[in-house]
KOLMIBA-858713 format. One record per residue (C-alpha): y, x, z. Coordinates in steps of 0.02 Angstrom, whole numbers, padded with zeros to 5 digits, always signed. Example, Ala and Ser with C-alpha at 12.3 -4.5 7.8 and 13.67 -1.06 7.14 Angstrom:
2
-00225+00615+00390;-00053+00684+00357;
This chain:
432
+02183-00759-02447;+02069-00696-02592;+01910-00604-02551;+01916-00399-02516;+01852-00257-02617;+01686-00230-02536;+01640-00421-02525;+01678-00427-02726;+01545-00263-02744;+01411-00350-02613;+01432-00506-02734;+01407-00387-02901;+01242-00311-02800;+01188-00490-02764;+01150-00412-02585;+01049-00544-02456;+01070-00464-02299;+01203-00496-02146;+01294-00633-02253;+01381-00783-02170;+01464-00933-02240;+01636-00964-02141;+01614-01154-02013;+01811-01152-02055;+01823-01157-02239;+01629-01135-02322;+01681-00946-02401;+01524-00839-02427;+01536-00638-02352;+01449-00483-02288;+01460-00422-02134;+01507-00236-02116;+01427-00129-02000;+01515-00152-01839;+01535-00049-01671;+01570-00108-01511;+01749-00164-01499;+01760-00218-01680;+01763-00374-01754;+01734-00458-01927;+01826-00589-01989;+01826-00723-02140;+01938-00647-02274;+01986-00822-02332;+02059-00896-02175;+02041-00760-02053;+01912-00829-01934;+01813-00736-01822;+01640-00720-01884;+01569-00592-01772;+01625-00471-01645;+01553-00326-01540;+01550-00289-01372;+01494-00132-01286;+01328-00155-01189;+01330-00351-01209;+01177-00391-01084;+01225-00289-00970;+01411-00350-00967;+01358-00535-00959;+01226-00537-00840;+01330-00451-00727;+01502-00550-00765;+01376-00718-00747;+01287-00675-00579;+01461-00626-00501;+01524-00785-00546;+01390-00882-00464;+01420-00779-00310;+01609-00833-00312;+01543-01025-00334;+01423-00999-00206;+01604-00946-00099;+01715-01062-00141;+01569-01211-00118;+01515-01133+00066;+01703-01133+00136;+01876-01272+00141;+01972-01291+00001;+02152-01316+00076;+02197-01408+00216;+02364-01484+00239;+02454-01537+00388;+02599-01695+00441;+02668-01735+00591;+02527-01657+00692;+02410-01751+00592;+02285-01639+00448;+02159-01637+00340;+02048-01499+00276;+01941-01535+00121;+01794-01415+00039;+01771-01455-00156;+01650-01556-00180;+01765-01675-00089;+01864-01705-00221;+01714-01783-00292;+01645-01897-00184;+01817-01966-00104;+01865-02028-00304;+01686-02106-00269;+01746-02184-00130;+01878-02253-00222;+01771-02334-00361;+01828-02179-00495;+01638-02142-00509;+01656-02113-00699;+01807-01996-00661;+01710-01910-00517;+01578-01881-00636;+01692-01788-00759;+01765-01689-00628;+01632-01621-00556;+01524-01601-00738;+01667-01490-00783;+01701-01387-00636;+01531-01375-00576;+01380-01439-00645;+01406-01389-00840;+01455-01214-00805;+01322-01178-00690;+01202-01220-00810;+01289-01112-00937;+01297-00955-00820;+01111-00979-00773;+01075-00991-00974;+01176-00832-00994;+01070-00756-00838;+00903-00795-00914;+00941-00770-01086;+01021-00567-01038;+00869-00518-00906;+00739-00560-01086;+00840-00466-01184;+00862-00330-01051;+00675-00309-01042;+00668-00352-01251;+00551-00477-01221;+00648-00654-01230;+00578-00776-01098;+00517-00943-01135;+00640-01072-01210;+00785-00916-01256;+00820-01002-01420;+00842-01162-01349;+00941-01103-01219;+01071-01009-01336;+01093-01167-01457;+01154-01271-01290;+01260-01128-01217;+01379-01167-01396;+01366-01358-01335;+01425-01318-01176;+01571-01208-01212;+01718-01330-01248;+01657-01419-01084;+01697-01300-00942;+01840-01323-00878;+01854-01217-00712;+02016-01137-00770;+02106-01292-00787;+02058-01367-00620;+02142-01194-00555;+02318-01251-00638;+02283-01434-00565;+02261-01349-00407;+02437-01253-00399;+02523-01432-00472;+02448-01513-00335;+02485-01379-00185;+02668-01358-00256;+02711-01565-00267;+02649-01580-00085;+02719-01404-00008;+02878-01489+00018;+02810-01627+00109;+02673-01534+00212;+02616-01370+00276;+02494-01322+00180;+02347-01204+00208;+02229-01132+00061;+02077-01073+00120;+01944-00951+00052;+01879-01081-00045;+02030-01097-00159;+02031-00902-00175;+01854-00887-00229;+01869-01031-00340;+01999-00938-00434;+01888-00771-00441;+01763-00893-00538;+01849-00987-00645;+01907-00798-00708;+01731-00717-00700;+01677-00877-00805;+01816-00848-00927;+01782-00663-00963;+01567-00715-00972;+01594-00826-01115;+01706-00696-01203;+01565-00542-01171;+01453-00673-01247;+01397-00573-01452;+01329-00730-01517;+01282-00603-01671;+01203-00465-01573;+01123-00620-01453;+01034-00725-01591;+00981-00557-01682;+00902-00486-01515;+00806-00663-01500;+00753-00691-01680;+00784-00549-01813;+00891-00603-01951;+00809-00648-02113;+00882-00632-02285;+00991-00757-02358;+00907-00879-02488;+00885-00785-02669;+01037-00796-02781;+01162-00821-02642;+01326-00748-02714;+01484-00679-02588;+01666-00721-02652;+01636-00919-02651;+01605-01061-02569;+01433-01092-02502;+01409-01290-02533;+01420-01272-02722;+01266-01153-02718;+01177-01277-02611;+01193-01191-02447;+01264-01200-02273;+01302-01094-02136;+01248-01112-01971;+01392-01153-01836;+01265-01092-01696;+01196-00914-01765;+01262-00886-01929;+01137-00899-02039;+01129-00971-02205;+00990-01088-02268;+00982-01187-02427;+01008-01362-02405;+00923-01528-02491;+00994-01606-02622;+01089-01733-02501;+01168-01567-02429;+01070-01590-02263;+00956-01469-02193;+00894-01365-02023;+00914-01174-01979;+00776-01081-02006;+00811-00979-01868;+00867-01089-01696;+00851-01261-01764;+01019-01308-01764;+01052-01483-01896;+01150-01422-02040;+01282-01507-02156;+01354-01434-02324;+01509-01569-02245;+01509-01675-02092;+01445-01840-02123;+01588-01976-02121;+01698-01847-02028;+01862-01914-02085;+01775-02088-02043;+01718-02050-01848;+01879-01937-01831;+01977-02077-01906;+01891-02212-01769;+01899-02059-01633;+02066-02055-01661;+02124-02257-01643;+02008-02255-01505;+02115-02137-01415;+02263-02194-01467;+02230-02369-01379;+02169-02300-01229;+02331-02189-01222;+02428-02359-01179;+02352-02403-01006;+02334-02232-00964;+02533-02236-00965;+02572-02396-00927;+02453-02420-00762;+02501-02324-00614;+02409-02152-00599;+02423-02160-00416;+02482-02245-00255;+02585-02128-00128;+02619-02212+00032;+02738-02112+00149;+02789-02171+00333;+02713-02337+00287;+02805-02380+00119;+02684-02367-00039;+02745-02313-00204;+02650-02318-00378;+02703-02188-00510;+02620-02190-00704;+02626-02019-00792;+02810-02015-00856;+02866-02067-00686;+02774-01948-00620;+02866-01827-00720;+03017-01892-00686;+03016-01869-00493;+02965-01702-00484;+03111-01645-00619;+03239-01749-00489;+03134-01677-00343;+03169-01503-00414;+03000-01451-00448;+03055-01415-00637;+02918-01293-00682;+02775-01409-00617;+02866-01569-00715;+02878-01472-00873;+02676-01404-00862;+02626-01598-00816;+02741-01666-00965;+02679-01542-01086;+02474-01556-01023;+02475-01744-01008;+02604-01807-01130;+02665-01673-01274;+02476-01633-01278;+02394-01781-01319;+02522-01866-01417;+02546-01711-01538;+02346-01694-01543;+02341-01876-01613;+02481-01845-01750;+02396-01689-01796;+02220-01757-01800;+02297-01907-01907;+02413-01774-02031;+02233-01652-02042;+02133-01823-02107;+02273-01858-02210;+02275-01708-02303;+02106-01678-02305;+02097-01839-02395;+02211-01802-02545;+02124-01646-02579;+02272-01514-02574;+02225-01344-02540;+02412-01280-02570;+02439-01260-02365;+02250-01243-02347;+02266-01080-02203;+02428-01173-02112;+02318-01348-02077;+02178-01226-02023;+02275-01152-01883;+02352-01301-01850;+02157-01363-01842;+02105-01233-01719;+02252-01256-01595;+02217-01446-01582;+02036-01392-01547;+02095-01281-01400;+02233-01356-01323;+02130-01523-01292;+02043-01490-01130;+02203-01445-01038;+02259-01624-01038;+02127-01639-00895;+02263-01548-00781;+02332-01730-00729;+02169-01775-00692;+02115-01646-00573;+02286-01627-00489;+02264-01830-00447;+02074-01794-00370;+02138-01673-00270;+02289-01779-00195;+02169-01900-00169;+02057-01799-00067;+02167-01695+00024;+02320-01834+00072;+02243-01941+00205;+02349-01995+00341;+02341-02187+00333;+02501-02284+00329;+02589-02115+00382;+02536-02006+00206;+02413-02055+00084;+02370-02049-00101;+02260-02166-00215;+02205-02174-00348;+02265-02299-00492;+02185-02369-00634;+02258-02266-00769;+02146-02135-00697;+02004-02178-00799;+02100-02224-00943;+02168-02046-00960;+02020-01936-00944;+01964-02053-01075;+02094-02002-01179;+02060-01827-01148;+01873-01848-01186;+01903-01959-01324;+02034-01820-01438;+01910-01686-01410;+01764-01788-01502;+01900-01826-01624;+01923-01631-01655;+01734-01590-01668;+01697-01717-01790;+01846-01678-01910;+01776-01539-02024;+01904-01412-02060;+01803-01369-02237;+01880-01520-02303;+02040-01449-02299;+02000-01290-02436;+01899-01436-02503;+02011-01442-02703;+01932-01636-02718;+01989-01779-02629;+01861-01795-02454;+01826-01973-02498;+01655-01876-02578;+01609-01815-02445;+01415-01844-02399;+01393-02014-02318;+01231-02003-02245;+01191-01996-02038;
């Protein structure tokens, strides 16, 4: 895409205020006024630099309080309960923590409940603190700080998916038990939507702005380029740009975030990232996922098995979400992440915009992998009837929510500036 009228006049005018250098591919442009509802985007490879919302604080302090309320629910009442030859079991959530605990899954206990729980109640209490300063337009202690970790936490949250994990699990045990959902489940799903919509009301411009005003852009900054040739970077937490060092290193002036004119050794960690997962992807389908015993006889079932029974057990829609979430996903991530480090490596900018959008659906399809996980702490939890109906967990477990964690690191450290970058990435900066 080649740069607009207006950014071609703001880089005749040499103009220094409201510019921003695009995280995706490094182009330099000014931000047009905006009103609420409108957004601007990079005219280069059409990512969002900056959107509007109407009343912002208002919005997300009250989207972020309402979802505490419906965590406060769905933590206070059961979950489901299920019931099997007069024997049942109701569970709350935090069960389906502590009985993978119980199980020696600590590590995958601890990324359950970090995602559903822990990580986006710190976010929604960041958003609360950070809204009542601006709301009285006097930030409270520790705002900035605050806003550079709720970026960090973002990718994280995963309330939403333990929702779909939810339904798998309820639907490949209806047929098998009566099952009751409880208030829990139905305020759980009121939250995981309320957190949703608070990270979308969430004007990272109009936020960082409202905390610290914007200063101008270094002197001599030109709009219609690239921003690492001129010795600058853009900031992937505010927006701002700052002149780098000579090694093309540097720190925002205005929240302190650690800037890079390129990633250090991304193609290097995403390359590692990458085999990393790609290892760990072998015992996560080769070991059994979990044990099912029914009327005394025990059954193990990997991944693709699992699959597998539920398309014969006519659950078709479930099989197809669980083969595309825990199989299609991952694999295609990996020969995506390994086809984006190939080309950013030879330096061809010919398909520069197609690799970027192929960059930003690996970076948001990665979480929902976790789907197997959660449907597999919930089984766990809910099915325990001894010898008569019971589920375990099995040691692949671990091995697939390492997976999952694993691809996502590999998508934050590749640097998707490579890709517009015309000269082979093996020059890209090498220092930590």
């Amino acid at each position: 895409m080649t740069p607009s009228t207006h950014e071609q006049d703001q880089a005749t005018h040499g103009t220094r205020r409201r510019l921003r250098a695009c995280p995706e591919c490094d182009w330099v442009s000014a931000l047009p006024p905006l009103s609420p509802g409108d957004k601007a985007c990079c005219p280069r490879c059409g990512h969002t630099l900056a959107q509007r919302h109407f009343r912002p604080a208002e919005r997300s302090l009250a989207l972020a309080l309402s979802s505490l309320m419906a965590l406060a629910i769905a933590l206070s009442f059961d979950f489901v309960r299920f019931e099997f030859s007069g024997i049942g079991n109701s569970i709350d959530l935090i069960e389906t923590v502590t009985t993978m605990i119980s199980f020696d899954h600590s590590l995958v206990a601890i990324c359950v409940v970090l995602a559903i729980i822990v990580l986006p109640t710190l976010y929604l209490c960041g958003v609360i603190w950070l809204q009542i300063g601006l709301l009285q337009r006097n930030p409270l202690p520790a705002s900035r700080q605050i806003a550079r970790s709720l970026v960090h936490l973002h990718p994280w949250m995963m309330a939403d998916v333990f929702v779909i994990g939810a339904l798998v699990a309820l639907i490949k045990v209806g047929g098998l038990a009566d099952i009751t959902i409880g208030i829990s489940f139905w305020a759980f799903c009121f939250y995981a939507a309320l957190l949703l919509l608070t990270m979308q009301s969430i004007d990272s411009d109009w936020l960082w702005f409202s905390l610290a005003p914007e200063p101008l852009a270094p002197a001599d900054t030109q709009t219609g380029t690239t921003a690492a040739p001129q010795g600058l970077g853009g900031c992937t937490t505010c927006g701002l740009i700052n002149r780098l060092d000579s090694r093309g290193h540097g720190r925002c002036r205005r929240c302190s975030e650690p800037l890079h004119d390129r990633l250090p050794n991304s193609l290097q960690r995403t390359w590692a990232l990458v085999f990393a997962a790609t290892v760990l992807y072998i015992p996560a389908n080769v070991y059994p996922i979990m044990t099912t015993t029914y009327l005394g006889n025990s059954d193990s079932s990997n991944i693709i098995g699992g699959v597998v029974e539920l398309w014969h057990g006519g659950s078709i829609p479930v099989a197809v979400i669980i083969f595309i979430a825990s199989i299609l996903v991952p694999v295609g991530k990996l020969i995506a992440l390994v086809w984006l480090c190939l080309a950013a490596r030879r330096g061809n900018t010919n398909h520069s915009f197609v690799r970027t959008r192929l960059y930003r659906v690996v970076e948001f399809i990665g979480r929902w992998s976790m789907v197997d996980i959660f449907v597999v702490s919930i089984l766990v939890a809910l099915i325990r009837a001894g010898a008569l109906m019971s589920i375990t967990p099995g040691p692949a477990a671990l091995a697939f929510a390492s997976v999952v964690i694993v691809t996502m690191l590999a998508a934050f450290t590749f640097d998707p500036r490579l890709l517009w970058q015309e000269s082979p990435a093996l020059e890209e900066p090498s220092h930590a």
